[in-house]
N, C-alpha and C positions, 0 to 999 in steps of 0.2 A: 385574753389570757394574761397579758402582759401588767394591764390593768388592775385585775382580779388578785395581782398579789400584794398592791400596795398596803401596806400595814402604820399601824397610828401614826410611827413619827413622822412618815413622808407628806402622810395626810395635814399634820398639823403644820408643816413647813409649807404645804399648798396653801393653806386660809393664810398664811402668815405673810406670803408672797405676792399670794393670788393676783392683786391688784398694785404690783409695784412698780411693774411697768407696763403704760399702755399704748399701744398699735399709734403709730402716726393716722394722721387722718386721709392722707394722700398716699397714691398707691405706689410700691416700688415701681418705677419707672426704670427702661433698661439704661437710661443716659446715670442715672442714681446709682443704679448696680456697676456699672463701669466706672464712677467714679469710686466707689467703694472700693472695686477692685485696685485701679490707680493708687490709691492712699495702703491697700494692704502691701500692694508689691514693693512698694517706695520704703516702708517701715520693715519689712522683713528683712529687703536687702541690706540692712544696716549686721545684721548680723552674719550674714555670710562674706563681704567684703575680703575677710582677712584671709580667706581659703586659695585664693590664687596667690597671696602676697608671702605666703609662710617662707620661704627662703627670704625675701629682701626686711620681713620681721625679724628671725634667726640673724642676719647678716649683722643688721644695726644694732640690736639689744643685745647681742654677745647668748642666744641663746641656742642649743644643738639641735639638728635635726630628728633624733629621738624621741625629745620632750617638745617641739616645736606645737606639734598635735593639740596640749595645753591652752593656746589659746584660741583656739574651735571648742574645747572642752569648756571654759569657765563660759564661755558665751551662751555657749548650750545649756549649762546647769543654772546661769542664773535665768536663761529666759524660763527656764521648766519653774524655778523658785517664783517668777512672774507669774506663772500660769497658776501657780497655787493660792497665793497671797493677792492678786492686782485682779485678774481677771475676773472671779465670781462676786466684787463689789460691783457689776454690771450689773445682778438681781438685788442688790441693796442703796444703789446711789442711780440720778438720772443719768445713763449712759455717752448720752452729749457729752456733757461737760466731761464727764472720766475719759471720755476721747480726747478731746481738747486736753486734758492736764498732761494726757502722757505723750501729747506729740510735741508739745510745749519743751518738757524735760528730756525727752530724746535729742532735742537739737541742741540742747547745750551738752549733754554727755557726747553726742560727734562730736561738736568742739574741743572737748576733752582729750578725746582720744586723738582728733589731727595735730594736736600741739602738745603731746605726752612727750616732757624730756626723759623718761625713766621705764624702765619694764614694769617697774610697780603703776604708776600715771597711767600706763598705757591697761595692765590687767582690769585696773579700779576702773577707769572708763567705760574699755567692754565688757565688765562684768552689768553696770550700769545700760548700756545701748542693748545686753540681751536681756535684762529685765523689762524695759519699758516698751521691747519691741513686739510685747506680746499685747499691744494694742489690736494687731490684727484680729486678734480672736474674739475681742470685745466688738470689733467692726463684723463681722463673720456672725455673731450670736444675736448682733443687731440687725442686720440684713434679715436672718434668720427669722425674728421675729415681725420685721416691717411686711415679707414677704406673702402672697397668697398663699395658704397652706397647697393647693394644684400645683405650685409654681415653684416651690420652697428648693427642693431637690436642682432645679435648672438654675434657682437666685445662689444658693450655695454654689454650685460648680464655676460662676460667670465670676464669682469673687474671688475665690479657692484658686482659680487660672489665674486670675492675677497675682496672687501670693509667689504660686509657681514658675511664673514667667520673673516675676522680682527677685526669687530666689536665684533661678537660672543668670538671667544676666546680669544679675548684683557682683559675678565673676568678669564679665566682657566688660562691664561696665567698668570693675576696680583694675581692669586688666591696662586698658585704653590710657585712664588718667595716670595709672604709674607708671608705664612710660613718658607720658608726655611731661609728668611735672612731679614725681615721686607720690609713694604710696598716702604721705598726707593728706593729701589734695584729695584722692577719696572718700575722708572723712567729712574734709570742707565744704567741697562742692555740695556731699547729702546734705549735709546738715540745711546749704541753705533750701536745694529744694523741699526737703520737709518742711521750712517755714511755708514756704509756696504752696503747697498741699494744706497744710494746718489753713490755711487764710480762707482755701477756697470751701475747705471742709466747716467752719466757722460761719462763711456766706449758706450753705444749702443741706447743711446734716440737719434732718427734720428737728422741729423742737415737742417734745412731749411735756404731755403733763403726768408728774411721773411722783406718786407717794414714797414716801419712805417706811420700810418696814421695819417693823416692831421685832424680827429677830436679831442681833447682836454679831457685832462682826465674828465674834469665837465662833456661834455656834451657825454662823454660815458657813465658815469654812469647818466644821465637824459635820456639818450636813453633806458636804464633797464625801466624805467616806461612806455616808450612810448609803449616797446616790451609789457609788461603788458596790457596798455591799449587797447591795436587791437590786439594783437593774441587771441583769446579767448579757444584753443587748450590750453593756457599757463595757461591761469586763471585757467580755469576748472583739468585741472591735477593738477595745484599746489595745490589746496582746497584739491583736493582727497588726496595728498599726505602729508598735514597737518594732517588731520583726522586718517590717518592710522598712523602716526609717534606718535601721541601724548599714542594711544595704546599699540607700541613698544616701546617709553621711558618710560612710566607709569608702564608696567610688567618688565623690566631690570634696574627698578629706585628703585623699590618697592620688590623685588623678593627674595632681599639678608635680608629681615628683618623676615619674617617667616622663611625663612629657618637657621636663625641662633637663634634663642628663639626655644623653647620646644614648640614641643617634642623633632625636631630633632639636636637644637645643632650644626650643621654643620660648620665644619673648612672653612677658605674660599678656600682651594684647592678643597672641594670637593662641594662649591656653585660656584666657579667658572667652575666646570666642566659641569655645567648643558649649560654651552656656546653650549657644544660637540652638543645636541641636536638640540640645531638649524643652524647649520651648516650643519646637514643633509636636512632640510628645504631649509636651501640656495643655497645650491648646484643644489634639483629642481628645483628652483628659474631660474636656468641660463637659461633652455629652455625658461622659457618667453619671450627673447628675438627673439629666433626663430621662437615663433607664432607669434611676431609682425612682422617680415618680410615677413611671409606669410597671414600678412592681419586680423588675429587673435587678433588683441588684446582689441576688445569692450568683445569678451566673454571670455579671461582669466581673466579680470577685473571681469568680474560676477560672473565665478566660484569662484575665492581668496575671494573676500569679502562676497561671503557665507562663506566660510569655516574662514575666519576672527572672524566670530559671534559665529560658533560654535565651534572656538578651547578653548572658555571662558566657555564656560558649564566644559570642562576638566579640563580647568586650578584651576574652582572655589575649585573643590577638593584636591587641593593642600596638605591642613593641616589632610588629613588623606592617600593621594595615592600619591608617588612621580611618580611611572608609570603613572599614569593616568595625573601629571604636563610635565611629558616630552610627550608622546602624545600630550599635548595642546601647547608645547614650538614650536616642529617640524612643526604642522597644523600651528600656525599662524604665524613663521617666513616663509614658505613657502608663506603664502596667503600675508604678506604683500611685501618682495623682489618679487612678481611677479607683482602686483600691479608698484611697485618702477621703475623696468626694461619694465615695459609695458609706464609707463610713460617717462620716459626718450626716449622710442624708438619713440613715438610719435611726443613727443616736438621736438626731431632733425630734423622732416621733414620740419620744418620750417625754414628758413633764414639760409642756412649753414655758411653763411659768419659772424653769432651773435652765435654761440654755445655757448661760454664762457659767454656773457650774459645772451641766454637764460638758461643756465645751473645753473649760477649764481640765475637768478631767480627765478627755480623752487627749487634750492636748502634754499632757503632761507626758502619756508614754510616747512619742511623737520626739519630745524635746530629749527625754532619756536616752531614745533609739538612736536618735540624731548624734549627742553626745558621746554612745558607747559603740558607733561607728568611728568618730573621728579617734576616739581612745583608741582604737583597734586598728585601726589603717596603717597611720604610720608605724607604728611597732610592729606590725606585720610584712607590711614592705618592706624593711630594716632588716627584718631578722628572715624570712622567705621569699622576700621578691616581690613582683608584679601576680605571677604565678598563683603564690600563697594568696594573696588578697584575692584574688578572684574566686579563689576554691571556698575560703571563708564564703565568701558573700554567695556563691552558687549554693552552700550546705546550708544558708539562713534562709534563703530563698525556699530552698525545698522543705524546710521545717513548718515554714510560713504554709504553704498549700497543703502538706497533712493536720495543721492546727486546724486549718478552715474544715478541711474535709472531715476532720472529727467535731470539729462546733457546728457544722450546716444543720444537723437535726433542730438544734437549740432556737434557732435563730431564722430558718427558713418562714416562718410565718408573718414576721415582721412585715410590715407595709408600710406605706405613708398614709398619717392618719389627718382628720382633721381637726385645730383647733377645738 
């Protein structure tokens, strides 16, 4: 079915592509996939860092806690700018090296931003650290493609976890060092272990022999639209994947301002600890990937975004049970990484020869959801509370599971196919 609707210009961008990158010769190995994973958590966390620190940012740059949001927000839009512009030269340049260049220019923009004497220093850094961090996805599309097509759904979820888990504790982690030595040092420290990651990734990222295509960088990235406009596997997951993201930035945009006002005061070592909790979520997460290999993934979409809805009933008691906020942190970081990895397994069955594009462009709603959480968190908190925030994100939640419930007809057929 899916097949059956391709029309000339997808087709002419297939022969164009077809052979532009080919398969390593050796088989993803799971020691390979965990290093993949390792290097995606390590470079995503560069972009969530600032989310525990947004008061001791506010403090020293003279900036309010209304507008604070702001810089979650530029992080976000430039990595979504990343995902448009960086990421889909993965189908037109050998993917190795585009790995290497961007983990290269990630550690000197940390360095930028650990040593920003100015709000302006400090914007221009992060706007840079969320551009180049969307190297995970070029890692993610790589994987993807190294992977056995049987396997593909399990090699995605085993990566995707580590994303999730570097997300989660890119908080406990910035939480820890600004205590011990000021919010700098969080920038420091990454920077150097991305070198350490780059070096080891340099040692054992397969080497391909890898053509270069005759389409033009323009009309690669006008071919992202086109992937857009006729896949509709693509539309419909990336909406879904909007909707849950803007959830997941809005409570880790939002999360760090109750818990550090009264009653409980909390240091940010120990608001970034609440990361721990949903990394236990993400870790269940990874199976999602193995339901969709076995054809499973319209109903782990169903179960997640029930429990989506109802991890916001737990969360809403925050301001009097912190058991009762980790309960809701676990419940909905589980429901939305399965959603996330149920997506991504999906979209790969289409055009193996565009991953990098198609990757690109479901990441892109992903980075917006992301962004117009954090835009909407604190202006919500500010102006309705803890309260407000939660009603928000409980009525996005439930949007999200009648979107799915009315796109399942469209989409139920989808399988994992092979190469």
């Amino acid at each position: 079915m899916h097949g059956e609707r391709k029309n000339t210009s997808i087709e002419h961008l297939e022969l164009e592509t077809a052979h532009l990158q080919n398969k390593p010769k050796q088989a993803m190995t799971r020691y390979m996939a965990l290093l993949f994973a390792s290097a995606c958590g390590m470079a995503v966390a560069n972009i969530y860092f600032a989310q525990p620190l947004l008061d001791s940012l506010a403090s020293e740059f003279g900036i309010t806690y209304s507008s604070i949001g702001m810089v979650i927000t530029i992080t976000q839009l430039c990595y979504a700018l990343g995902l448009l512009l960086i990421v889909p030269l993965g189908d037109l340049f050998n993917q190795r090296r585009l790995i290497m260049a961007q983990m290269l220019v990630s550690i000197l923009s940390l360095i930028l931003v650990g040593i920003a004497p100015t709000a302006t220093v400090l914007f221009i850094g992060l706007a840079a650290v969320g551009m180049l961090a969307v190297v995970t996805q070029v890692l993610v599309a790589f994987a993807a493609t190294w992977a056995a097509p049987e396997e593909r759904g399990r090699i995605v979820g085993l990566v995707q976890s580590g994303i999730v888990i570097g997300i989660l504790l890119a908080r406990t982690f910035a939480g820890i060092l600004t205590d011990l030595a000021g919010w700098r040092s969080v920038y420091l420290v990454s920077a150097v272990m991305m070198l350490i990651i780059t070096a080891v990734l340099y040692r054992y990222l397969p080497r391909t022999d890898s053509e270069r295509a005759s389409i033009s960088y323009i009309r690669l990235l006008a071919s992202m639209f086109t992937l857009f406009r006729q896949e509709r596997i693509l539309r419909i997951r990336g909406i879904l994947g909007f909707l849950i993201f803007i959830v997941f930035g809005t409570l880790w945009t939002s999360l760090v301002l109750p818990l550090s006002s009264s009653p409980y005061n909390l240091s940010h070592t120990a608001i970034g600890a609440f990361g721990l909790a949903g990394v236990a979520g993400a870790l269940g997460a990874a199976r999602a990937g193995r339901l969709a290999d076995r054809g499973l993934g319209q109903l782990t979409t169903c179960i997640a975004l029930v429990l989506l809805f109802v991890s916001w009933f737990f969360i809403f008691f925050t301001e009097y049970s912190l058991i009762l906020l980790i309960i809701g942190i676990i419940t909905l970081d589980l429901s939305v990484q399965a959603v996330h990895v149920t997506n991504q397994s999906m979209i790969f069955t289409v055009l193996p020869e565009a991953r990098s594009r198609l990757t690109a462009a479901y990441m892109i709603f992903y980075s917006i959801g992301s962004a117009t959480g954090s835009i909407a968190s604190t202006s919500i908190y500010a102006n309705n509370g803890w309260s407000g925030v939660c009603l928000f994100c409980a009525s996005v939640s439930a949007i999200a599971f009648l979107y799915w419930f009315i796109t399942y007809r469209f989409t139920k057929q989808i399988t994992v196919k092979s190469d």
